[in-house]
PDB file of N, CA, C and O in Angstrom:
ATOM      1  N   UNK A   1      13.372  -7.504   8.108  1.00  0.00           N
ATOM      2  CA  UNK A   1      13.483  -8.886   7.758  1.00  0.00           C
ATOM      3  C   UNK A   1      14.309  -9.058   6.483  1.00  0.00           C
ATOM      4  O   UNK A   1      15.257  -9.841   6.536  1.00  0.00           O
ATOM      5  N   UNK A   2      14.054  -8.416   5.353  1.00  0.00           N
ATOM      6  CA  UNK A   2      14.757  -8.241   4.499  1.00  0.00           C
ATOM      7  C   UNK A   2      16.620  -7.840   4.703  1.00  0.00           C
ATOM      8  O   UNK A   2      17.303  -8.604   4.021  1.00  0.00           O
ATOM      9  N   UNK A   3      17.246  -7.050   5.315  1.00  0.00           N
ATOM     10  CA  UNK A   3      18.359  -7.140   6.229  1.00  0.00           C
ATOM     11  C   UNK A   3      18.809  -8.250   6.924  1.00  0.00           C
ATOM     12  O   UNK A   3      20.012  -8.457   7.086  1.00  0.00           O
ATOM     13  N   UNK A   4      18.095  -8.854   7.273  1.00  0.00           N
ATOM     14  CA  UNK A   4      18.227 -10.089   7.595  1.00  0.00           C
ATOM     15  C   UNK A   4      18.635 -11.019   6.852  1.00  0.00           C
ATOM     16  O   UNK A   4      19.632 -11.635   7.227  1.00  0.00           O
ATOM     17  N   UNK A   5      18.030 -11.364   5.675  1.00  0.00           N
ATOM     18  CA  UNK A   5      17.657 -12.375   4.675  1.00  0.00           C
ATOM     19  C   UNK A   5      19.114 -11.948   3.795  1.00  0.00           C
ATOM     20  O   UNK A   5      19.682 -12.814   3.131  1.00  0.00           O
ATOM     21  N   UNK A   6      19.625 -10.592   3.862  1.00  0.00           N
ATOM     22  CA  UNK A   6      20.996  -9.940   3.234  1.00  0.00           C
ATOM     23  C   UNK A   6      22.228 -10.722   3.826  1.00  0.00           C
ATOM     24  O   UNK A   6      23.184 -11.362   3.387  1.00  0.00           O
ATOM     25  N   UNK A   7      21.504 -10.188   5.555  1.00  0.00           N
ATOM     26  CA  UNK A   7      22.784 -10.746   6.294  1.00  0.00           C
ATOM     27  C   UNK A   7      23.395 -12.091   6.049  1.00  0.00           C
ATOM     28  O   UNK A   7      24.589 -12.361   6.173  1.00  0.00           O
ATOM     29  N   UNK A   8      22.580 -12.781   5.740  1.00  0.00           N
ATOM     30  CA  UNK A   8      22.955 -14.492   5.330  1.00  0.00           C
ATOM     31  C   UNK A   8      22.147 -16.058   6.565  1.00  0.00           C
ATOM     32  O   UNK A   8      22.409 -17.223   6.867  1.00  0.00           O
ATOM     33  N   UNK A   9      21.119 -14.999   6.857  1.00  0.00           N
ATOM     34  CA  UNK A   9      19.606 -16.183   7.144  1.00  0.00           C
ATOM     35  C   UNK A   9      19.537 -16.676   5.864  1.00  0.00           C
ATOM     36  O   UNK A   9      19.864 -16.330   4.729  1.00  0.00           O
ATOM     37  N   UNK A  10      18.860 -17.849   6.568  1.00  0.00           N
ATOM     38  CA  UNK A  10      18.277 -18.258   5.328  1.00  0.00           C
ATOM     39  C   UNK A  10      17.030 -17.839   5.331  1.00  0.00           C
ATOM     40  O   UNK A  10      16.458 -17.729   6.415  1.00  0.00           O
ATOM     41  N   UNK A  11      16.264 -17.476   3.957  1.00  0.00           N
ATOM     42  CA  UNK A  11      15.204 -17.286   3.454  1.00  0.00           C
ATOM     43  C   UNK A  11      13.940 -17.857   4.174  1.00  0.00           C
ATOM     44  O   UNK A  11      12.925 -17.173   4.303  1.00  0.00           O
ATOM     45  N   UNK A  12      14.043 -19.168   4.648  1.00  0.00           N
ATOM     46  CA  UNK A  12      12.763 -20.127   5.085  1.00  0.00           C
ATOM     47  C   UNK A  12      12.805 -19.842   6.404  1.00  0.00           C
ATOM     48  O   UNK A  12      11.745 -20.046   6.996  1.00  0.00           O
ATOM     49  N   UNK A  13      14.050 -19.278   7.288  1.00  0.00           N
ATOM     50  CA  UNK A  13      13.962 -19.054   8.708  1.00  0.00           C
ATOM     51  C   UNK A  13      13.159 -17.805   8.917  1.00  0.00           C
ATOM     52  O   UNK A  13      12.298 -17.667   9.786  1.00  0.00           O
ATOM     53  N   UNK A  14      13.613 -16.698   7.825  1.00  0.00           N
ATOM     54  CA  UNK A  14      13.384 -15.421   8.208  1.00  0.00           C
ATOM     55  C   UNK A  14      11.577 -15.568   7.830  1.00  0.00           C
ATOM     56  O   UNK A  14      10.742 -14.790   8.291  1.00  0.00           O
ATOM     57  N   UNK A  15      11.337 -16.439   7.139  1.00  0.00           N
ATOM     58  CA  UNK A  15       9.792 -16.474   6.507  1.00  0.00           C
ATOM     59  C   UNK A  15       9.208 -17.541   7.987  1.00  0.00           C
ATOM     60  O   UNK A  15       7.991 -17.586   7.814  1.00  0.00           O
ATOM     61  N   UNK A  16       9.363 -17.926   8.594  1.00  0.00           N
ATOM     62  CA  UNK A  16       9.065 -18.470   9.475  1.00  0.00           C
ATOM     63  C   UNK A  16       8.956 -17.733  10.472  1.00  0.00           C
ATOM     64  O   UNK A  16       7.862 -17.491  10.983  1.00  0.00           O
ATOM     65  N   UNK A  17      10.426 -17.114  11.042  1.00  0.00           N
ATOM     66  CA  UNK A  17      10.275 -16.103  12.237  1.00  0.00           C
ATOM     67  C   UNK A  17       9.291 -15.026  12.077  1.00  0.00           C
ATOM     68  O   UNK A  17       8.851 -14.432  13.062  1.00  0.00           O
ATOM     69  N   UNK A  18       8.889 -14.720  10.761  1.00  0.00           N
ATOM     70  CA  UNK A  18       7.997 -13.489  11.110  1.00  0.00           C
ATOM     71  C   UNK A  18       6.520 -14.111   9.953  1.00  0.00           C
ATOM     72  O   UNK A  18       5.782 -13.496   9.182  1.00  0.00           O
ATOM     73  N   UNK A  19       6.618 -15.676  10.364  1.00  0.00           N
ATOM     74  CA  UNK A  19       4.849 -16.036   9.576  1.00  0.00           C
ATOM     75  C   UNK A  19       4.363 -15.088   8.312  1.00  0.00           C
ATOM     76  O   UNK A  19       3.550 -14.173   8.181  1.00  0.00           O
ATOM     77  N   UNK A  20       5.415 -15.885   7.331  1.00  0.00           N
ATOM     78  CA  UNK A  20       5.081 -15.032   6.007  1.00  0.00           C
ATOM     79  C   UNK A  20       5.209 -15.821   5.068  1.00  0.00           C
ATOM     80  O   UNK A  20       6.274 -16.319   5.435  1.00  0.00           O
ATOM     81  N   UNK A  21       4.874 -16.543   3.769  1.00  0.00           N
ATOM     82  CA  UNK A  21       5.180 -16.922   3.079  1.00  0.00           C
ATOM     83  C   UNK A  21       6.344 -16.393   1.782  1.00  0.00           C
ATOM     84  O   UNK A  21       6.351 -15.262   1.297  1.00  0.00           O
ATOM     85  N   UNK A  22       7.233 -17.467   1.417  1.00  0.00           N
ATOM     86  CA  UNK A  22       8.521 -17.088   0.669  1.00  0.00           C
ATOM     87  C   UNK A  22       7.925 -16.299  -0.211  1.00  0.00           C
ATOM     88  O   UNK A  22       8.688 -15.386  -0.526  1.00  0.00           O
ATOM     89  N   UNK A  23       6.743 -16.235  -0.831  1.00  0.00           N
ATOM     90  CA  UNK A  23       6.729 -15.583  -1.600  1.00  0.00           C
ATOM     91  C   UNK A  23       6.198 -14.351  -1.517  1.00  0.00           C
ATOM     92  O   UNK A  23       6.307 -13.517  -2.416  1.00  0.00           O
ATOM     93  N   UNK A  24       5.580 -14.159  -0.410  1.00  0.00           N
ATOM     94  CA  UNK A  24       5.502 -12.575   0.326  1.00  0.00           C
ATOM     95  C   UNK A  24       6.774 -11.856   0.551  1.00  0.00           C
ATOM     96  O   UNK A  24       7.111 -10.734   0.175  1.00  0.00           O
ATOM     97  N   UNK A  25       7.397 -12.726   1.234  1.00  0.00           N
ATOM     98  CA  UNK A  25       8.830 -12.138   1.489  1.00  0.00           C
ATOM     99  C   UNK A  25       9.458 -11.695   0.319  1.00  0.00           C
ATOM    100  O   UNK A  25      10.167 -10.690   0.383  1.00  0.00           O
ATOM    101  N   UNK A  26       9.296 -12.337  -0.824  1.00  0.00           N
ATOM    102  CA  UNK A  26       9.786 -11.674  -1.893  1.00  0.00           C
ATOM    103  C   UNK A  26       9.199 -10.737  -2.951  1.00  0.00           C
ATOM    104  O   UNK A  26       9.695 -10.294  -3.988  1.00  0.00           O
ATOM    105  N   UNK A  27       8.160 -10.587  -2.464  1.00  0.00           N
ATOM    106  CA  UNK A  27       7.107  -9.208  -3.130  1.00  0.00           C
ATOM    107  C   UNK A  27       7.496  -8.208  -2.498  1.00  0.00           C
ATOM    108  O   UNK A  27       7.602  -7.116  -3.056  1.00  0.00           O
ATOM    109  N   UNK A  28       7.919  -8.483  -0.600  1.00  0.00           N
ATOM    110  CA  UNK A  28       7.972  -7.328   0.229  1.00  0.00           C
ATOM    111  C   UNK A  28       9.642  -6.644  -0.146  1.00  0.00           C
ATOM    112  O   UNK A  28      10.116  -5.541   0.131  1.00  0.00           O
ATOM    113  N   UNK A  29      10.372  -8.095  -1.049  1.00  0.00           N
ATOM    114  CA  UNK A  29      11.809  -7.610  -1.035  1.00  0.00           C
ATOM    115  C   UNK A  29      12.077  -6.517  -2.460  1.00  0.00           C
ATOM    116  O   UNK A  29      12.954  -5.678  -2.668  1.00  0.00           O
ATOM    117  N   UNK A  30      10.897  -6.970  -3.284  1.00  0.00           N
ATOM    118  CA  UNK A  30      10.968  -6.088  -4.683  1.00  0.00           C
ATOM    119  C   UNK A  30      10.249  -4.849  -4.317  1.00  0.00           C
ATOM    120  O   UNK A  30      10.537  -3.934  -5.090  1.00  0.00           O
ATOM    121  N   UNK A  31       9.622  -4.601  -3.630  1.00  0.00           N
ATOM    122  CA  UNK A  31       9.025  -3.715  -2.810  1.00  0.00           C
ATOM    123  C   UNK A  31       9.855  -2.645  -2.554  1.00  0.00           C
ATOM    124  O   UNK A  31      10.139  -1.583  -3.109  1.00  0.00           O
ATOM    125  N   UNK A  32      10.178  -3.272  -1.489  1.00  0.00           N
ATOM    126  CA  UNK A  32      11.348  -2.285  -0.478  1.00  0.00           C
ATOM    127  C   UNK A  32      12.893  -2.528  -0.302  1.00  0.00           C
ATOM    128  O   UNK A  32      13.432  -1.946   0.639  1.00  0.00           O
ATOM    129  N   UNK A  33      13.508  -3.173  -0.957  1.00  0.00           N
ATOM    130  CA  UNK A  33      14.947  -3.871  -1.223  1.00  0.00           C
ATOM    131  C   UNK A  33      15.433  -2.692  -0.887  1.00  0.00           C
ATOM    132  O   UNK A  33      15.768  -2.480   0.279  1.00  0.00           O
ATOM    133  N   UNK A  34      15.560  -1.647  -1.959  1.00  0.00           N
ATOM    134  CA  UNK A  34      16.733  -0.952  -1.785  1.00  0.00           C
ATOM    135  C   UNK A  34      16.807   0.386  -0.883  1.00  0.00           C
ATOM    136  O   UNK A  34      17.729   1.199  -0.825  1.00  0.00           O
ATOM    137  N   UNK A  35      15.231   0.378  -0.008  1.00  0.00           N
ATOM    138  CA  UNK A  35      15.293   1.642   0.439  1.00  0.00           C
ATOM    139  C   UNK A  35      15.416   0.855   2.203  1.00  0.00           C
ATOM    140  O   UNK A  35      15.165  -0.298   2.556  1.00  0.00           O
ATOM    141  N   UNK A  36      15.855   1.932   2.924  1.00  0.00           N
ATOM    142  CA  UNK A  36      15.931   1.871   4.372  1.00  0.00           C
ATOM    143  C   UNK A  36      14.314   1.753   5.573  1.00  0.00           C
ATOM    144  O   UNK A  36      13.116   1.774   5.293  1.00  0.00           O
ATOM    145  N   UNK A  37      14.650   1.699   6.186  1.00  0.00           N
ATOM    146  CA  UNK A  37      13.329   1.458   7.370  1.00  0.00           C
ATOM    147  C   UNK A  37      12.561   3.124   7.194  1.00  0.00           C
ATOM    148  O   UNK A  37      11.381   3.367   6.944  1.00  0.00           O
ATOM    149  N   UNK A  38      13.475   3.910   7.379  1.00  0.00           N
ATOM    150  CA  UNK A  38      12.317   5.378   7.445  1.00  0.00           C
ATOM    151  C   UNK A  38      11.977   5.783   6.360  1.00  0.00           C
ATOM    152  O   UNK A  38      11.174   6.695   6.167  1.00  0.00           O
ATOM    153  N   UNK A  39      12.685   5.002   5.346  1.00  0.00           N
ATOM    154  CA  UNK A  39      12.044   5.527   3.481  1.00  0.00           C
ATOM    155  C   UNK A  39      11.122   4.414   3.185  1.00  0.00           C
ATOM    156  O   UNK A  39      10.233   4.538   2.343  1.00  0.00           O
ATOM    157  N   UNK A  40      11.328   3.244   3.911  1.00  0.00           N
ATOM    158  CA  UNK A  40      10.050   2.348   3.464  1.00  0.00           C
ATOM    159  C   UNK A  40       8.625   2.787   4.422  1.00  0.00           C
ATOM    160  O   UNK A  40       7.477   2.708   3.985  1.00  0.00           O
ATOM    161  N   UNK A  41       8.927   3.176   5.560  1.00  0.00           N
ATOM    162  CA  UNK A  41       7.921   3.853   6.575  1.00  0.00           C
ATOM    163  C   UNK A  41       6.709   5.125   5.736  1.00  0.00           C
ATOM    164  O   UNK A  41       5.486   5.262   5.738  1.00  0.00           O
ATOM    165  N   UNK A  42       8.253   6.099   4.884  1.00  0.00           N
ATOM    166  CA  UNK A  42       7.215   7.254   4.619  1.00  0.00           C
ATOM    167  C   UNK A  42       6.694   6.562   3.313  1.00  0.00           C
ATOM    168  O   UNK A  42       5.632   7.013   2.883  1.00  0.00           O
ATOM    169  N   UNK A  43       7.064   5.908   2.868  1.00  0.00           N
ATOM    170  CA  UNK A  43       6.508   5.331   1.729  1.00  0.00           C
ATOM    171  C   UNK A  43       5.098   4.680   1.722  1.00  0.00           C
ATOM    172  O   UNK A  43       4.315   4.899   0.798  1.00  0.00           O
ATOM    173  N   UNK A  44       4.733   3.727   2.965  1.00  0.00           N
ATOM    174  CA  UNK A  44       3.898   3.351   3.125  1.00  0.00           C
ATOM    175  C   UNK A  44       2.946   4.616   4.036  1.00  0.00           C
ATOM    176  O   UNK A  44       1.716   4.602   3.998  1.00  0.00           O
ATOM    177  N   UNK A  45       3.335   5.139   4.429  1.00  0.00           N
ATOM    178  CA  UNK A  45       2.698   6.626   4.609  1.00  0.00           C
ATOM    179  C   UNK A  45       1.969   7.199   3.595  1.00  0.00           C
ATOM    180  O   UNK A  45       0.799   7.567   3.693  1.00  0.00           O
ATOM    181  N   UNK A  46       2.919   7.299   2.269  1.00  0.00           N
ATOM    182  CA  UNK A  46       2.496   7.938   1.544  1.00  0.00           C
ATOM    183  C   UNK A  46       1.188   7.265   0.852  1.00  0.00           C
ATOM    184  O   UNK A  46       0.092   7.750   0.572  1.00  0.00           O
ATOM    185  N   UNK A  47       1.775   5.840   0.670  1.00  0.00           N
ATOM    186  CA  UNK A  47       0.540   4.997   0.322  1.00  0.00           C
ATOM    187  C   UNK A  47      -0.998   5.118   0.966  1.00  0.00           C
ATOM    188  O   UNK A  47      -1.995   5.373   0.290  1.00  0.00           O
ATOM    189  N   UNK A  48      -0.994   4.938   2.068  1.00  0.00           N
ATOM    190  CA  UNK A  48      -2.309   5.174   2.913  1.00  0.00           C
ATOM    191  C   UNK A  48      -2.722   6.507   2.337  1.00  0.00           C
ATOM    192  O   UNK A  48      -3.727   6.490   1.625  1.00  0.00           O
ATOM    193  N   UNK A  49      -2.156   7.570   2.514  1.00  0.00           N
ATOM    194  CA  UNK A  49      -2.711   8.976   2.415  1.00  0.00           C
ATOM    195  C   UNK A  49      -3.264   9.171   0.762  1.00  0.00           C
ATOM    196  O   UNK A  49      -4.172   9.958   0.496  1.00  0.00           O
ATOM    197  N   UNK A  50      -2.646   8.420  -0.179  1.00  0.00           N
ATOM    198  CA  UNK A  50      -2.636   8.356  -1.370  1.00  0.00           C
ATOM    199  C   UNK A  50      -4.014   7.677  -1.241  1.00  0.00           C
ATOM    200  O   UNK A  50      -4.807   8.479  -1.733  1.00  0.00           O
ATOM    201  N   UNK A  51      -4.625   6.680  -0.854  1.00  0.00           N
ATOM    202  CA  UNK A  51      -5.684   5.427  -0.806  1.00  0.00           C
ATOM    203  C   UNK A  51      -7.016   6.943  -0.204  1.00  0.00           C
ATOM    204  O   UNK A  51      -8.074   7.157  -0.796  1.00  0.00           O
ATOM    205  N   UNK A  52      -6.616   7.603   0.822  1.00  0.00           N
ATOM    206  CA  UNK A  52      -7.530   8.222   1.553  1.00  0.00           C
ATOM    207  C   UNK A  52      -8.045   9.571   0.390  1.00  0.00           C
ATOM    208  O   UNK A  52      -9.021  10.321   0.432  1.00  0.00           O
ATOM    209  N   UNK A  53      -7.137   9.477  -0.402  1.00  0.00           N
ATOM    210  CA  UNK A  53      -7.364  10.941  -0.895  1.00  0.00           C
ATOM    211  C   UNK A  53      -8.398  10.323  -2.137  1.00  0.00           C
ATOM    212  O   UNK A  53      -9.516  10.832  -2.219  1.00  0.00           O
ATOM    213  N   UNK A  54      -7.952   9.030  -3.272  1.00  0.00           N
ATOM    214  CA  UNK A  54      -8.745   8.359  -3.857  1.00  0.00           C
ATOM    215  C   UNK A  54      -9.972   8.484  -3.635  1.00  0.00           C
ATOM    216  O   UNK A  54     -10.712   9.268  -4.228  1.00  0.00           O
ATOM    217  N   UNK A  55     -10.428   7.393  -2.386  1.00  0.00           N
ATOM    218  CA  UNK A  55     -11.453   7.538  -2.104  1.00  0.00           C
ATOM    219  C   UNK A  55     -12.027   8.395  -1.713  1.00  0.00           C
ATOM    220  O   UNK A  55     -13.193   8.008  -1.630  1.00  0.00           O
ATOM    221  N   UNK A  56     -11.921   9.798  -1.263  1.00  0.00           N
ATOM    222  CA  UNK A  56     -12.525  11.240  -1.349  1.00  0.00           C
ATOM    223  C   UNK A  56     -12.904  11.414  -2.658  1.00  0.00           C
ATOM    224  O   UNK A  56     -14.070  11.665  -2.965  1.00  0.00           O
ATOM    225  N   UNK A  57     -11.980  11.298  -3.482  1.00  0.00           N
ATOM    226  CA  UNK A  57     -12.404  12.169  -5.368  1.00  0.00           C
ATOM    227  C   UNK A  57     -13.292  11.376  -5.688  1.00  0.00           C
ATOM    228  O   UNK A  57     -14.202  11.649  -6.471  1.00  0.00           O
ATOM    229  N   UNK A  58     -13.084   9.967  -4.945  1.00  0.00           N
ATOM    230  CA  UNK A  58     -14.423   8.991  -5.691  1.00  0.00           C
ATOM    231  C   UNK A  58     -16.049   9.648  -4.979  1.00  0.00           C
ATOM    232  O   UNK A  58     -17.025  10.238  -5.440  1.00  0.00           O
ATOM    233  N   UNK A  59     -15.670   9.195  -3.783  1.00  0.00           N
ATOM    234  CA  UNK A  59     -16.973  10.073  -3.078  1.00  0.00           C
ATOM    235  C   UNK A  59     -17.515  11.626  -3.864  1.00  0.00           C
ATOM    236  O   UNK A  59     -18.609  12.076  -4.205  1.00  0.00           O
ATOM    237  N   UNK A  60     -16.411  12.003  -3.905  1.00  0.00           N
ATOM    238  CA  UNK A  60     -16.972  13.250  -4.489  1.00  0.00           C
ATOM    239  C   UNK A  60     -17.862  13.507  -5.699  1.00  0.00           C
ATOM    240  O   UNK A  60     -18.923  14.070  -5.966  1.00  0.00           O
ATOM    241  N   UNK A  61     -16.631  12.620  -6.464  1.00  0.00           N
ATOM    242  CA  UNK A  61     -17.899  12.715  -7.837  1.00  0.00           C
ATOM    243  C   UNK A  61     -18.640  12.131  -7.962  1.00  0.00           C
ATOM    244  O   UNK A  61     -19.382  12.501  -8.872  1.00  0.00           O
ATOM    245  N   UNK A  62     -19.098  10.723  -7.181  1.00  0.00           N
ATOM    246  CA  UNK A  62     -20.259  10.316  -7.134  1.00  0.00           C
ATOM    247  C   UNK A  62     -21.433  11.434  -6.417  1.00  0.00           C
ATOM    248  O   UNK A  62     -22.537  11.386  -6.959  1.00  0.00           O
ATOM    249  N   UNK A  63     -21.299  12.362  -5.333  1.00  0.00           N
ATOM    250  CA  UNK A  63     -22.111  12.990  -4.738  1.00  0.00           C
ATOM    251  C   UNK A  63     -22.290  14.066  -6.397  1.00  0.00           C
ATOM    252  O   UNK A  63     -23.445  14.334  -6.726  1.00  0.00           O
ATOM    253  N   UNK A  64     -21.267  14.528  -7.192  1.00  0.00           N
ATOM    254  CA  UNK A  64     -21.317  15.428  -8.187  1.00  0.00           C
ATOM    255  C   UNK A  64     -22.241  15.103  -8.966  1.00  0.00           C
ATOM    256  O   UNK A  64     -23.103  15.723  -9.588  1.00  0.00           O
ATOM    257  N   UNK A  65     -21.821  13.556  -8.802  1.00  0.00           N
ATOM    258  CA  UNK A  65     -22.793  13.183 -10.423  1.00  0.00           C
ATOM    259  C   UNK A  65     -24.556  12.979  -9.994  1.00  0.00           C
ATOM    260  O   UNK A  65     -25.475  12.827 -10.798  1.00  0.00           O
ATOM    261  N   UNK A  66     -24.643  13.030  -8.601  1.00  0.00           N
ATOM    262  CA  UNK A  66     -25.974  12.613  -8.077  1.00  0.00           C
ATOM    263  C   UNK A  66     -26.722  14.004  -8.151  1.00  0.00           C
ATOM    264  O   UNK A  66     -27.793  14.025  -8.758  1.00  0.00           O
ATOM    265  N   UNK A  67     -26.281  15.074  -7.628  1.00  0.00           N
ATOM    266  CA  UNK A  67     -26.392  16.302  -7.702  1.00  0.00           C
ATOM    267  C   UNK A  67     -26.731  16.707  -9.267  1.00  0.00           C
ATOM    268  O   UNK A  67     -27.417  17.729  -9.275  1.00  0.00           O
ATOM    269  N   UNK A  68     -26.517  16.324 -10.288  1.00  0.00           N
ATOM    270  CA  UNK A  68     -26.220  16.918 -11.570  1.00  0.00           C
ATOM    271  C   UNK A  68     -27.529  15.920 -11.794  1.00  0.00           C
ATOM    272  O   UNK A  68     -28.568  16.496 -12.118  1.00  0.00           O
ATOM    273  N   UNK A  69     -27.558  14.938 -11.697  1.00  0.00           N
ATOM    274  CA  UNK A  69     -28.816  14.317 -11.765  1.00  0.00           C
ATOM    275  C   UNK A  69     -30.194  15.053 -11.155  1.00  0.00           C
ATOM    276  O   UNK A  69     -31.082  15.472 -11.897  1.00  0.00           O
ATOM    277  N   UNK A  70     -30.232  15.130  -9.973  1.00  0.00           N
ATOM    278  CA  UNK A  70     -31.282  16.033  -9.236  1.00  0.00           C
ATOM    279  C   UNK A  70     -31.767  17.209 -10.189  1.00  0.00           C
ATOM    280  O   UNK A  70     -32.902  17.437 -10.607  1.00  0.00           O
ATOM    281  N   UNK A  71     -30.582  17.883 -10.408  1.00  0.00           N
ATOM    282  CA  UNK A  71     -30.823  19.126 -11.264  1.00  0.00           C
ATOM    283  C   UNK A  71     -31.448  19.054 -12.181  1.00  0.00           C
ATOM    284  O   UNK A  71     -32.464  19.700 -12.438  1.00  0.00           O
ATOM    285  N   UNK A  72     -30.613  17.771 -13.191  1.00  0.00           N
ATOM    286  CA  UNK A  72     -31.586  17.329 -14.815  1.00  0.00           C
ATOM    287  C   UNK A  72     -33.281  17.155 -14.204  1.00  0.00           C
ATOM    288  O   UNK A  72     -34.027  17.546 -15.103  1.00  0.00           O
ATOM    289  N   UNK A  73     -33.837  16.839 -13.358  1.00  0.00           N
ATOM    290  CA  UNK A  73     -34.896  16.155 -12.915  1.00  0.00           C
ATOM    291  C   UNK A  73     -36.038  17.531 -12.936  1.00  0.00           C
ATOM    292  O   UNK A  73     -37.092  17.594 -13.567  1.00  0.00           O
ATOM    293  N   UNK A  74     -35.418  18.589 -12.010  1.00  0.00           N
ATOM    294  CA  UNK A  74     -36.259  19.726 -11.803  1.00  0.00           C
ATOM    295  C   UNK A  74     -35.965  20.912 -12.748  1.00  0.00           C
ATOM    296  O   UNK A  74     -35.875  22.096 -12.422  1.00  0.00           O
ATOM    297  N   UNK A  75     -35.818  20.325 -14.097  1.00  0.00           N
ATOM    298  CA  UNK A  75     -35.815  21.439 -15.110  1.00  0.00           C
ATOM    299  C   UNK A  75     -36.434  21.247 -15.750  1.00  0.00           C
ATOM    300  O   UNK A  75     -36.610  22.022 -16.690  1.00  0.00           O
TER     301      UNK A  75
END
């Protein structure tokens, strides 16, 4: 969509054809402007996997810190 909006759409068509507001469209354009479809793809790839791994270390050290608790308890 952004390619689009380059090509010389206008802004309010391309935010219409794909039900987005102008100003999404332009978060998504500071976003991803200068990179291509398979670098914005692994990018958002990377994002998800980045989100999945977060929430593991969080899980984790909450189970760490519950564990370390237990321990303080039976000493």
């Amino acid at each position: 969509m952004i390619k689009e909006q380059e090509a010389g759409t206008p802004t309010a068509q391309v935010c219409r054809k794909y039900g987005i507001s102008s100003a999404s469209f332009y978060k998504y354009k500071a976003k991803f402007g200068g990179l291509e479809v398979s670098d914005a793809r692994k990018l958002k790839a990377l994002e998800e996997e980045n989100a999945k791994l977060k929430k593991l270390l969080a899980e984790t050290m909450l189970d760490n810190a519950i564990l370390k608790d237990v321990a303080a308890k039976k000493w």
